[in-house]
N, C-alpha and C positions, 0 to 999 in steps of 0.2 A: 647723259646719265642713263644707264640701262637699268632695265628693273630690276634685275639681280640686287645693284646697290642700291634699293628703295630702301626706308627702316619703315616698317609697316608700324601704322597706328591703327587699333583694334577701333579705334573709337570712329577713324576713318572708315573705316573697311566696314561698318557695319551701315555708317551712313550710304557712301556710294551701292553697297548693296541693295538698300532701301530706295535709293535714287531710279535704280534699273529695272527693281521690281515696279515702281511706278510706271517709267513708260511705259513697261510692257501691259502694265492696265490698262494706261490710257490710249494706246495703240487698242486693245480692245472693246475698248466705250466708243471709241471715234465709229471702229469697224461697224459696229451693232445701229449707231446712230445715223451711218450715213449710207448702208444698203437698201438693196430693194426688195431683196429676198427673204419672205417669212422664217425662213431655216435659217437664215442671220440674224436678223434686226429683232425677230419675236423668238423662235426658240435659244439661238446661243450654240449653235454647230459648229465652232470656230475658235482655233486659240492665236495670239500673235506673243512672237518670242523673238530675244534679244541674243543672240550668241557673240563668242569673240572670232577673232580671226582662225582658228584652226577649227571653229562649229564644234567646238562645246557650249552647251547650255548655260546662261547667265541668268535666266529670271522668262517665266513666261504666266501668261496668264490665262489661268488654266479653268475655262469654258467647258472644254471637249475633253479628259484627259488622253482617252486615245490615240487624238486628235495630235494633242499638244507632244505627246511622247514618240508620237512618228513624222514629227516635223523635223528632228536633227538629222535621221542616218541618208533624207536624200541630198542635204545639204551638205554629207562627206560626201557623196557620188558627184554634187555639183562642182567642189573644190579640186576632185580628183580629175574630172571631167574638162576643167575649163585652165587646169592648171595654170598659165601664167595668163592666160590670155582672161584675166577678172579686171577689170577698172571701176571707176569712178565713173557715175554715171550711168549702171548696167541694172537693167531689171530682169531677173530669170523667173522663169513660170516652168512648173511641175507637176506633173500626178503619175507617170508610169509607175507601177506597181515591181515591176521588172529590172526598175533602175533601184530599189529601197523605194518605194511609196508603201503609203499603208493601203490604201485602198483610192482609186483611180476620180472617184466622186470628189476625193479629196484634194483639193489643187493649194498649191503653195504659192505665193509670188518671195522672192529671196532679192534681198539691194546691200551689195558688201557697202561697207561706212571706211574711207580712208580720211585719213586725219595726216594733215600733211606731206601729200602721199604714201602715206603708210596703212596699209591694210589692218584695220584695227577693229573690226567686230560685221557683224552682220546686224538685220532685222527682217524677221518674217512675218507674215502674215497666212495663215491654211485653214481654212473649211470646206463644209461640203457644197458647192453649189448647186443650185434648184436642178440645173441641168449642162451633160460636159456630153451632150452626143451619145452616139451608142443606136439602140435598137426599141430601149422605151424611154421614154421623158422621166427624169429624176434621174437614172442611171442604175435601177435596180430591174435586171433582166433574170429571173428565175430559169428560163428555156437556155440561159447562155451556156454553152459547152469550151466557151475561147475567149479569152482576153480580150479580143477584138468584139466582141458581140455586145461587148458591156460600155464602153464610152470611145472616148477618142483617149486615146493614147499619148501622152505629152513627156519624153524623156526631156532635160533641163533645156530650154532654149531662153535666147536673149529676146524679148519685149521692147528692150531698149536697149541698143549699144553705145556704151560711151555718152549718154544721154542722149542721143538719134532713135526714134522712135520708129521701130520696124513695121510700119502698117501691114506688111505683107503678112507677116507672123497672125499678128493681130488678126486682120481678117481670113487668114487661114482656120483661125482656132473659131472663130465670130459664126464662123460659114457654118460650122458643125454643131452648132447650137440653137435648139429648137426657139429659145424665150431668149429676147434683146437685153432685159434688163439685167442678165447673166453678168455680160461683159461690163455694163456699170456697177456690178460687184466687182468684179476685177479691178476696176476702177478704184474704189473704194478700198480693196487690198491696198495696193501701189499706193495709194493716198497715207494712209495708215504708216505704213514702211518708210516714206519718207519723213513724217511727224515723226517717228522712233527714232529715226537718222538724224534728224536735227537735237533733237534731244538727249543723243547721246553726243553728239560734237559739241553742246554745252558743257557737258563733265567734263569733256576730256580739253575744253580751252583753259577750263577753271584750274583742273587739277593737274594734267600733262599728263603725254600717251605711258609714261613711265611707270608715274606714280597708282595712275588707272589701271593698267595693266600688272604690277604688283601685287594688288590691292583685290585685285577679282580671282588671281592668283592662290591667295592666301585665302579666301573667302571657299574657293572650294576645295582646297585642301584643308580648311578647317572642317566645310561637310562630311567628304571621306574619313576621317581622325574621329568622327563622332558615330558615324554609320560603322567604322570598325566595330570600335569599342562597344556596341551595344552587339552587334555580330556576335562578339568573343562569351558572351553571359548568355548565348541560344547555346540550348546542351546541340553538340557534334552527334552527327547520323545521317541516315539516309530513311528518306521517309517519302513514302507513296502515296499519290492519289490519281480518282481517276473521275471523270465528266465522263456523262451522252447525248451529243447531238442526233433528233431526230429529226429524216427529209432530207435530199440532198437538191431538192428542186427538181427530181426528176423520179424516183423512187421514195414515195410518200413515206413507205413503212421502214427505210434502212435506217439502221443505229450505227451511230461512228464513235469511236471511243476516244476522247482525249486522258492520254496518260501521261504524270509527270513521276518525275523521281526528283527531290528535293536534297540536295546534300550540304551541309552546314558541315564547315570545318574551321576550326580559328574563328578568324577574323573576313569570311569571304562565304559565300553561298553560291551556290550552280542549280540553273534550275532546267532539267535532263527531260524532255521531250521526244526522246528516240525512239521509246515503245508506243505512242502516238498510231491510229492508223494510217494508213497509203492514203494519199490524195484522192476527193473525191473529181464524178464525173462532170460533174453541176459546178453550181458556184458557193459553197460551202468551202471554199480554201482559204485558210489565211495567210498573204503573206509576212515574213519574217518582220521584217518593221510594225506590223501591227503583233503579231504574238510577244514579241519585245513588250511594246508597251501595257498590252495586257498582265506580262508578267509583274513591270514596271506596278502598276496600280496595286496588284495584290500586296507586292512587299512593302508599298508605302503605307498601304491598311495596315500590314502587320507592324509596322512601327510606330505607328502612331496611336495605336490600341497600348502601345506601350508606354505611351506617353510623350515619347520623340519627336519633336518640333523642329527641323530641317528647313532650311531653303530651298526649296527644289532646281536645285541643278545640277550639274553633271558629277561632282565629286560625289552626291551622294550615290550614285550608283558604279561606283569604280570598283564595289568589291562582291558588285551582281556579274555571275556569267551566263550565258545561254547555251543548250546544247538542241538543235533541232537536224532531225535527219530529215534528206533531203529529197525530194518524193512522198513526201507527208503531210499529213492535213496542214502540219503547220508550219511545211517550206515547199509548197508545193514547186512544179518544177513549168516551164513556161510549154507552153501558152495557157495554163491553167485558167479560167474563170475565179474570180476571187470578189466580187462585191461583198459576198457575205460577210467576208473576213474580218472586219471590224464588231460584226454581232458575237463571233464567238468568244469573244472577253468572255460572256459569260460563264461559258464551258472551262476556259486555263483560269479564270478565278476558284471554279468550283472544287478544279481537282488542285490547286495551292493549298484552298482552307482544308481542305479535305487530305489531305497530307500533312497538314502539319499540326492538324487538332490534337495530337498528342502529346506532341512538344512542346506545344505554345497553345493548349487550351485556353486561355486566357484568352488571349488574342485575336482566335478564329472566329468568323462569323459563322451562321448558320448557310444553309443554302438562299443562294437568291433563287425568287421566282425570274427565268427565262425571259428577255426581250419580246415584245409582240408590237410590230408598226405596220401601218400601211400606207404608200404611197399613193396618192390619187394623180391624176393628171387630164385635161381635156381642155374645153372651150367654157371660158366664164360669160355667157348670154347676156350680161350688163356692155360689155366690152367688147366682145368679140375676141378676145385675146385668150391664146393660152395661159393656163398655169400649172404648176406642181406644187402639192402641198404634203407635207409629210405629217400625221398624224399621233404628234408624240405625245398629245395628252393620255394616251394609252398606257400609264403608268403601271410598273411592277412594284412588288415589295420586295425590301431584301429581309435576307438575314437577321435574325436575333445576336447578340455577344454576353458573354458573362458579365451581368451587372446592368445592363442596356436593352430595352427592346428595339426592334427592329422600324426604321424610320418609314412614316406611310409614303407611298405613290413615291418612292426617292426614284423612277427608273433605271434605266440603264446603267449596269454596271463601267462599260465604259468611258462615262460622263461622270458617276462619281458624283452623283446625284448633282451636277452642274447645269446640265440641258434644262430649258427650260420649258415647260408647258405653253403652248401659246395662248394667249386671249382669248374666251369662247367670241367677244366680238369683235376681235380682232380675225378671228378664224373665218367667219362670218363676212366680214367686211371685205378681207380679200380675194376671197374665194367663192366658189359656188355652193355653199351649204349651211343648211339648217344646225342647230345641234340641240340635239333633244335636252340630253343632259351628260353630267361629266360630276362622275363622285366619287365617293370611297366605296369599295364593295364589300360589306361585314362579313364575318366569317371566314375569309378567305389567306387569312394568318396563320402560322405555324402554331399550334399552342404550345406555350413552353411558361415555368417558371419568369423567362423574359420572352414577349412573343416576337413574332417575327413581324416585318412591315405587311402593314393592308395594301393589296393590290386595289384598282378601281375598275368602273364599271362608264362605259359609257354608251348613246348612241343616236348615230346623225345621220342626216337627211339625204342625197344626190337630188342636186337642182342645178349642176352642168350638161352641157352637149358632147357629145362623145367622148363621155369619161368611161374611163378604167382605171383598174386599180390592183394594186403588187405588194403583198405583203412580204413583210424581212421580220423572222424572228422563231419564235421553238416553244418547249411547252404545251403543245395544244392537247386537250383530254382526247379528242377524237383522233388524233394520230397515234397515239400509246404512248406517250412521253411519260417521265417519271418527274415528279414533283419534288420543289426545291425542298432537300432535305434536311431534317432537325439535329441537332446534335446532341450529347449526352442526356437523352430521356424526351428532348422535346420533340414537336410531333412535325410529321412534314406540313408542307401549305398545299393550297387548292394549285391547281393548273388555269390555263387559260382556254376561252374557248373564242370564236368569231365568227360569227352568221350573215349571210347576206340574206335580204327579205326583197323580193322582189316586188313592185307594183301589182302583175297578175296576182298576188300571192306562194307563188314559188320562195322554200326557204334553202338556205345553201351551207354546208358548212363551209369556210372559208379555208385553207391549207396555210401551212405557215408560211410556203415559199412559193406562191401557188398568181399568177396572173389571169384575172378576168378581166376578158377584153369589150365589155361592155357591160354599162352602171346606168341603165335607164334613167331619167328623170322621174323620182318619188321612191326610188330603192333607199331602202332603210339600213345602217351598215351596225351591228349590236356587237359588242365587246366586252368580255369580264376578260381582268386580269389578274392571277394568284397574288399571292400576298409570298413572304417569306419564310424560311423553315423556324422553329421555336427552338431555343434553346434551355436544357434543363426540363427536369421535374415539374410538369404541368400544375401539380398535387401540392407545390411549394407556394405557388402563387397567391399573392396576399389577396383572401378574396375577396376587400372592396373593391381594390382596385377594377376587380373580374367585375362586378356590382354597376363602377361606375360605365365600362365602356359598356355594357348592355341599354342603361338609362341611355348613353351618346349616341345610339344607334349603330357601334361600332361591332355590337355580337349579338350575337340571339340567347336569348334565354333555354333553348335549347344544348345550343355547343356548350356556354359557360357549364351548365350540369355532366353533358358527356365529357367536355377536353378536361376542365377542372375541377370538378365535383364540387362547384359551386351551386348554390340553390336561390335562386332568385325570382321573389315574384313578379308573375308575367303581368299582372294588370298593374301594380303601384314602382315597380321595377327595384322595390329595395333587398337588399343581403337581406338572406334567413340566415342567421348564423346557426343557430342550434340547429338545421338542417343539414346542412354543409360540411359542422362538425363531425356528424354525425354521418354521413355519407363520404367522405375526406376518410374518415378511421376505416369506415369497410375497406375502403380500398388501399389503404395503404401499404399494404402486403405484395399489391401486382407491380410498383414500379417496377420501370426495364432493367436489367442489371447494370446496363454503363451511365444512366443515372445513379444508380447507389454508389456504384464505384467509384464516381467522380465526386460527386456531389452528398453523397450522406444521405441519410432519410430521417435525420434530425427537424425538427419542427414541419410534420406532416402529419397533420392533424388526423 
């Protein structure tokens, strides 16, 4: 029986859906539970996904979204690549950014599933590991001008053939890697991929490759049918925005522009990147597999602010196109340098929302505050052993929405607030350092009617041996960056800033893309990061609510009086309302115009 004659039952088709979506979690709890590396096990830099035999998307579980949405197109390069010659048996290993990777940090292990002999789905597993080679430890080299300068290079090879484990491979790749305990991530990859693989040959004994394959069929062509139809009810146009990246890791002061043009037509979207700038000379390039998924991410905000509950996989984006010219920030052309490339989600989210606030005001977020991380690396003195550790309790805020304020410390926009904060003693425990503290930073929110997310504040100790350290990220106030901005009335947010404090007492501003090649033992490392832009009439904002985050220590009694004409006392911290009323009326005559225009100046005291 072919699938054609399958007779689909919905009731079927929603189970095994739910079935695949599970492995692919639990191919992700295993991964988390059974690494060695803190960017696995403790933050969640990592997604594993289920595809079928032609690598489209079944169900993935979505840690990293970036991550997770640039796991598919190297797995077309690897079908296309290995054409007949794929068995039973085979494990391939991936990060070339030049073959469809998203970013080279990012390594994939790929194990086709035959059933019968019959090629009948894939499982992967991809994250970043601690370290893949290159020129600094983690794999983020600011001075890189070359693809080569940034890691080792891995276009699709076999790990295993036919279930023959290629040691030579293995220790090729082993050799180029600073930390051992890499490779028992890899490990733990492949481990993973196989538990998916077994658990998918369960469905398919239970139910037949037929009925399976039918069944996942119908499952995303019901996605697409649903991703139309809401398509068709966005008013048709062409609509513009545009991001600036500051720094290109070589030229502290250069602004880059990411430009899109957004066109809604029918039942289908394009999302037009041509007017984009030229590639830069550093590593601020991103490749196409990662701009995809950044695009990816925005349109699933905008769906979902709609209300549209989706399975995430491949039907739902069948009626997304991409237009990227090629020699551009965001198709750059080889041997480009690219690690950044995954940071700039921020940048192609900002100019989406920012194109299409007009059409879909509803929907659009505010600006997120900008990415800010830093990589350390050196000799942990307990052990003797190197480590890497990436510092992502350095949390941003994002964006406000109509109706919603903006969620605190959610970071990265490319995580999709998924990444996770490590452990202050867990951070402790495996690594060389102190940490003073790790908070919310007050004031550092957009104000708006709904405010935008609090960025935090944090800052730790250096008690390694030959450490240094590389940040990845934008926004800094001392480069001139512009601050995630507010939308209809509401106010932009703070920036970020990052100081090095040295032992002698020497202080440093830190650059966003900026490598210091020595971190004393006793250097202090300080960190504020902005909060998100506000959305709406600051002026609208119900003023206990402004009342209460003053008492939480989340605003000053200051800002609440200037953002919102709120009056609150500073020693018992409660609402003055006959103040506020009263200072709320003076002011209600200066709202911005495209607050009124949007929003009204109805109940504004």
């Amino acid at each position: 029986m072919s699938s054609e004659a399958v007779m689909i039952d919905p009731v079927l088709a929603s189970v095994l859906q739910r079935r695949v979506e599970a492995i692919a979690k639990e191919m992700a709890t295993m991964l988390m539970r059974s690494s060695r590396s803190p960017i696995f096990n403790e933050i969640g830099d990592l997604v594993t996904v289920v595809f079928d035999a032609q690598g489209r998307t079944l169900a993935q579980a979505e840690f990293a979204a970036i991550i997770a949405f640039g796991a598919q197109p190297p797995l077309e390069y690897i079908i296309e690549f290995f054409g007949d010659d794929i068995h039973e048996g085979d494990v391939i290993i991936h990060n070339d950014v030049f073959t469809r990777g998203n970013q080279n940090a990012d390594t994939g292990i790929y194990i086709p599933i035959f059933h019968e002999g019959v090629l009948i789905g894939w499982t992967a597993s991809k994250g970043h590991l601690a370290d893949i080679g290159g020129m600094t430890a983690g794999g983020y080299n600011p001075n890189a001008r070359e693809v080569w300068q940034e890691a080792l290079r891995i276009p699709p090879v076999k790990l295993y053939d036919k279930g023959v484990f290629r040691k030579d491979v293995w220790g090729m790749i082993g050799a180029n890697i600073r930390i051992d305990f890499v490779m028992e991530d890899v490990k733990s990859m492949i481990g993973v991929c196989q538990v998916g693989r077994r658990g998918l040959l369960e469905v398919l004994d239970r139910y037949g490759r037929d009925v399976f394959s039918a069944h996942m069929d119908y499952i995303l062509d019901s996605s697409e049918r649903q991703v139309r139809a809401e398509l068709s009810r966005w008013p048709d146009g062409a609509y513009r925005g545009e991001s600036w990246m500051v720094s290109d890791g070589i030229d502290t002061s250069k602004h880059y522009r990411i430009a899109v043009e957004v066109r809604v037509h029918g039942d289908e979207i394009t999302f037009d990147f041509s007017d984009t700038d030229d590639q830069a000379p550093g590593i601020t390039n991103m490749p196409e597999a990662s701009a995809m998924g950044a695009i990816r991410i925005a349109f699933l905000m905008l769906l979902a602010a709609g209300g549209l509950k989706i399975p995430t996989n491949q039907g739902l984006f069948a009626p997304v196109h991409t237009v990227f010219r090629p020699g551009s920030l965001l198709s750059p052309n080889f041997p480009a340098a690219t690690i950044f490339g995954n940071q700039m989600c921020d940048e192609v989210l900002e100019s989406i929302m920012l194109a299409m606030k007009d059409a879909l005001p509803d929907r659009v977020t505010a600006g997120w505050n900008q990415f800010l991380c830093t990589a350390l690396n050196g000799i942990d003195p307990r052990s003797d052993e190197p480590f890497v550790m990436f510092t992502v309790f350095q949390r941003n805020g994002p964006g406000a929405m109509l109706g919603h304020d903006g969620w605190d410390a959610f970071g990265f926009t490319g995580t999709a607030g998924q990444m996770r904060s490590p452990d202050p003693e867990m951070f402790e425990l495996t690594t060389p350092h102190f940490m003073e503290y790790c908070e919310l930073l007050p004031d550092s929110a957009g104000a708006g009617e709904w405010r935008g997310g609090l960025g935090t504040r944090s800052a730790w100790h250096i008690l390694g041996r030959n450490e240094m350290g590389v940040t990845l990220g934008d926004d800094l106030e001392h480069e001139g960056a512009s601050p995630a901005p507010g939308l209809f009335g509401g106010k932009d947010a703070g920036l970020n800033t990052l100081r090095i404090e040295f032992p002698d007492g020497r202080r440093q501003d830190w650059g966003s893309k900026e490598i210091v090649e020595w971190l004393p033992e006793g250097t202090r490392i300080v960190s504020e990061c902005g909060g998100g832009g506000g959305y709406g009439n600051p002026l609208l904002r119900e003023p206990q609510r402004v009342a209460d985050e003053c008492r939480a220590g989340l605003l000053s009694t200051r800002h609440a009086l200037a953002d919102y004409g709120v009056v609150v006392d500073e020693r018992t911290m409660l609402l003055d309302l006959e103040a506020t009323t009263s200072e709320r009326a003076r002011r209600a005559q200066i709202s911005t115009p495209d607050a009124v225009e949007f929003l009204g100046t109805e109940g504004v005291l």
